[in-house]
C-alpha positions as CSV (number, residue, x, y, z in Angstrom):
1,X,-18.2,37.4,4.8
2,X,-17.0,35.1,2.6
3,X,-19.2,32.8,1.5
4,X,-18.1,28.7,1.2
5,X,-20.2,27.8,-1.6
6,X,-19.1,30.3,-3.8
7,X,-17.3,28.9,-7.0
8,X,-15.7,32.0,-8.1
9,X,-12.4,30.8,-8.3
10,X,-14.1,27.1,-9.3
11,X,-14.5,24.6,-10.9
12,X,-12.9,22.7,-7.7
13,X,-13.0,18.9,-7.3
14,X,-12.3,17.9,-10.5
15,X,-10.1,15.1,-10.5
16,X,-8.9,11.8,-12.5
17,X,-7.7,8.6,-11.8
18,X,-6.5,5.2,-13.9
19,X,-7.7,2.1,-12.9
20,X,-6.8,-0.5,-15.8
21,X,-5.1,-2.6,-17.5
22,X,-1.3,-3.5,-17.8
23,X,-0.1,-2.7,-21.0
24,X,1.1,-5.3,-23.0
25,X,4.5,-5.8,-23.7
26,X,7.3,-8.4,-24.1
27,X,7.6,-8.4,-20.2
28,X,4.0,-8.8,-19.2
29,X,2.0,-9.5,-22.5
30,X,-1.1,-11.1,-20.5
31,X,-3.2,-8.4,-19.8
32,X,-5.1,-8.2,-16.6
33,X,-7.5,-5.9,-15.7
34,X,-7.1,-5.0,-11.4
35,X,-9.6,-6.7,-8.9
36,X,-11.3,-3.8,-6.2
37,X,-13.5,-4.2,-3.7
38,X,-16.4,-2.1,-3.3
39,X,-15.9,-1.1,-0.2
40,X,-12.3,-0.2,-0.8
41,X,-11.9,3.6,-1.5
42,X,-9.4,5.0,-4.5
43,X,-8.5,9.0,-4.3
44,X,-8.4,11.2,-7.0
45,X,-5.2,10.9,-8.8
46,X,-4.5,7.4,-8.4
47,X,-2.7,4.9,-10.3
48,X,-3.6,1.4,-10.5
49,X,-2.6,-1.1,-13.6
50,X,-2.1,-4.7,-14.1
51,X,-3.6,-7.8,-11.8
52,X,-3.7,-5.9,-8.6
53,X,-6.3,-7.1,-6.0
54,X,-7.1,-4.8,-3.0
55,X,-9.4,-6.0,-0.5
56,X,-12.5,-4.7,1.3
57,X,-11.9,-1.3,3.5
58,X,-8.8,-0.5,2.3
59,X,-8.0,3.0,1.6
60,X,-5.5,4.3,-1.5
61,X,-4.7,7.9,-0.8
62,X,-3.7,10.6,-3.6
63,X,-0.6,10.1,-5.6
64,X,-0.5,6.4,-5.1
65,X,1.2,4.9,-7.5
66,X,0.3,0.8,-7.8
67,X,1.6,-1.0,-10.7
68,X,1.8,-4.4,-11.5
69,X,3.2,-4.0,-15.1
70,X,6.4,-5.8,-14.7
71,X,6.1,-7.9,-11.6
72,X,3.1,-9.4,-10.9
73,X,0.6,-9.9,-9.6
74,X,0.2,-7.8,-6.1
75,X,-2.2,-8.4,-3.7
76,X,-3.2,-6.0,-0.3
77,X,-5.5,-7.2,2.6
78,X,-8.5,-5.4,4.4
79,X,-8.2,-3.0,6.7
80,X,-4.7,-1.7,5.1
81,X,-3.9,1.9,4.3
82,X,-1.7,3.1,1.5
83,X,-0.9,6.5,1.8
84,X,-0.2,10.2,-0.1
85,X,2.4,9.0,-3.0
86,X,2.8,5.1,-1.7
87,X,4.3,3.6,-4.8
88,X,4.0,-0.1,-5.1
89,X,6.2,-1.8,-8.0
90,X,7.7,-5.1,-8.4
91,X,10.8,-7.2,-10.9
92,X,9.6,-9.9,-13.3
93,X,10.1,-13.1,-12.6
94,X,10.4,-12.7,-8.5
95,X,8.2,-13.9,-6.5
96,X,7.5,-14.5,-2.9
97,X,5.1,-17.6,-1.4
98,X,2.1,-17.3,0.6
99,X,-0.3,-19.5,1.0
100,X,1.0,-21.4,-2.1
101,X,1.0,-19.3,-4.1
102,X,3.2,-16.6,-6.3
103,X,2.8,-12.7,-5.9
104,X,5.2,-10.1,-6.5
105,X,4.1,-8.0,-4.0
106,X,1.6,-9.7,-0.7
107,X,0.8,-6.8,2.1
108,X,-1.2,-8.5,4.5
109,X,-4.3,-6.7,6.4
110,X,-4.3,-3.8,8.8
111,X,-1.0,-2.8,7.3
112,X,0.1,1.1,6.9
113,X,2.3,2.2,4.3
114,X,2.9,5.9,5.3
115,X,3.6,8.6,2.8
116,X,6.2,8.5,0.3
117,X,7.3,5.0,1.4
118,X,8.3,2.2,-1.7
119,X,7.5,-0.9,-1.2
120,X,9.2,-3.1,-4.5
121,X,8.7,-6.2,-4.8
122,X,9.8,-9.3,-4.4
123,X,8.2,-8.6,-0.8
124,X,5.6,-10.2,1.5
125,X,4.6,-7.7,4.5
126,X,2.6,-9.5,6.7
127,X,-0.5,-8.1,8.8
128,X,-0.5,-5.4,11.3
129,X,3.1,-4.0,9.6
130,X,3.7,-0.3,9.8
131,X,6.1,1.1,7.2
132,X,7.4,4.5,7.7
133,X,7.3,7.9,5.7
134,X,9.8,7.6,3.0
135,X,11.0,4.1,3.8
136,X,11.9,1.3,1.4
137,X,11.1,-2.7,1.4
138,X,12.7,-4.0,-1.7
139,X,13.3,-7.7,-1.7
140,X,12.3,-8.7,2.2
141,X,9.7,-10.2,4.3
142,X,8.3,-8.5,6.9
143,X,6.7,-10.8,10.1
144,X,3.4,-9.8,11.7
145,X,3.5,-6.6,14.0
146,X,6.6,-5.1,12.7
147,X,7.4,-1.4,13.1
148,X,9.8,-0.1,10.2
149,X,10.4,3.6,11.1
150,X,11.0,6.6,8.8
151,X,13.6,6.6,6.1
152,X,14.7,3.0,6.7
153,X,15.6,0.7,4.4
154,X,15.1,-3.4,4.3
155,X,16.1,-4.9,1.6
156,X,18.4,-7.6,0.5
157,X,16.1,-10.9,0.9
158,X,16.5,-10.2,4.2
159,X,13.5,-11.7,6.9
160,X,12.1,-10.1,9.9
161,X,10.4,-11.9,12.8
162,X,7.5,-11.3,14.3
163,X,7.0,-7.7,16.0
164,X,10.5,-6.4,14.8
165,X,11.1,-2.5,15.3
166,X,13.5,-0.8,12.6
167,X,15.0,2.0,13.9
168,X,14.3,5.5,11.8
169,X,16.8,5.9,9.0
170,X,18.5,2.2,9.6
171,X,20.0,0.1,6.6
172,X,18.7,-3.4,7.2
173,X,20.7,-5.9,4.8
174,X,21.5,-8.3,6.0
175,X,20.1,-11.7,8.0
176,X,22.5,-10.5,10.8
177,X,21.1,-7.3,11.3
178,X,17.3,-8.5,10.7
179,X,18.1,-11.5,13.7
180,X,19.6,-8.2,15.9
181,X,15.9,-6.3,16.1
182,X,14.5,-5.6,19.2
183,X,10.8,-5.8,19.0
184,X,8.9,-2.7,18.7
185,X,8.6,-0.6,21.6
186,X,5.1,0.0,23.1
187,X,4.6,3.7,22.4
188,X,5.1,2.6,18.7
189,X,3.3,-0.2,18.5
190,X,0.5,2.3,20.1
191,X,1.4,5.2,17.4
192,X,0.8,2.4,14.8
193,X,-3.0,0.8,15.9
194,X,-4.1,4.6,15.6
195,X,-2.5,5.0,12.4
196,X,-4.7,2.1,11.7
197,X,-7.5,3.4,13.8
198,X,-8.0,6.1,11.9
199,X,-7.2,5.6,8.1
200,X,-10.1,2.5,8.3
201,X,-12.6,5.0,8.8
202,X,-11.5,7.0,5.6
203,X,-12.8,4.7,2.6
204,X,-16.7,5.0,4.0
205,X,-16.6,8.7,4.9
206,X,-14.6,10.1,1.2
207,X,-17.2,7.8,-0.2
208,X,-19.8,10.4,1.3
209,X,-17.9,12.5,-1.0
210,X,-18.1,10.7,-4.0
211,X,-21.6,9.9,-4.3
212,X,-23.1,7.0,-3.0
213,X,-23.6,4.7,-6.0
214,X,-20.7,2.9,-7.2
215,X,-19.5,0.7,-9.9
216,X,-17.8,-2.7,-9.6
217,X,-14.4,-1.2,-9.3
218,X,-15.0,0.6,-6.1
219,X,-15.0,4.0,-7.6
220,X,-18.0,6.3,-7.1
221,X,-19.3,6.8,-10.4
């Protein structure tokens, strides 16, 4: 019988991640070191650089990619989920407004970024947004409760109301199309609260993981 705790084809769980600062250039040459939560939760193999704030139960799965080393600064509410290889970048010099003031990239709380999605700033995505696998928000603002399927794309400068459902693989670019949204159909706007459900359990149970003791950063240490 084999036996679980074996290690002889170990060592396993070793892993790495970079959580620091911006690097200092002609672009960006302020250096900012990111702002975590403890009770946020970072996987192995993530990326975070630049003044980045991420706010308490939020979960960063593997591969995520978030960095603030050209636009800047990004922030991302509580309760939000960004998952396997979410990459999160943003221009200089654009900026969207919330709550006076400037960010290059605001995602609100409760909000799902699925795998592989982009979301580039300028954009503001506000709270209880799902974002597909593979989709892209590049330049847009995304109202409360919207549903952005798979492989869609809103971009543009393009605004969404409130509770707007884009349609898997659609090409949102302009105002006209945006205004055209139906809102999201119940049995998505169901799919999405689990989504939620579940990945806001996630940052206290890998922390089990991880050791129980850790640092300022939100990593277990």
């Amino acid at each position: 019988m084999w036996n679980h705790h074996s290690n002889q084809y170990g060592p396993y769980n070793i892993y790495s991640y970079y959580v620091g600062y911006n690097p200092q250039t002609t672009l960006n040459p302020n250096l900012h070191y990111p702002k975590i939560h403890q009770q946020a939760f970072l996987s192995p193999f993530t990326f975070v650089a630049g003044d980045v704030t991420i706010q308490n139960n939020t979960y960063v799965g593997p591969f995520v990619s978030i960095r603030a080393d050209e636009g800047t600064p990004f922030y991302i509410g509580s309760d939000s989920n960004l998952q396997d290889g979410v990459v999160l970048h943003g221009l200089k010099n654009k900026y969207v407004e919330k709550n006076n003031k400037k960010y290059s990239i605001y995602i609100g709380n409760r909000v799902s970024c699925a795998h592989g999605c982009l979301v580039h700033g300028p954009c503001r995505v506000e709270d209880d947004v799902f974002i597909g696998f593979k989709a892209i928000v590049y330049n847009a603002t995304i109202g409360e409760g919207s549903f952005i399927s798979s492989g869609a794309v809103v971009t543009n400068g393009v605004e969404l109301k409130p509770n707007s459902f884009v349609p898997p693989g659609a090409n949102i670019d302009t105002q006209g199309k945006a205004n055209a949204l139906r809102t999201a159909p119940k049995s998505e706007e169901e799919f999405a609260r689990e989504v939620q459900r579940v990945n806001r359990e996630f940052p206290s149970a890998y922390s089990l993981f991880f050791g129980k003791n850790k640092c300022s950063c939100g990593l277990a240490c």
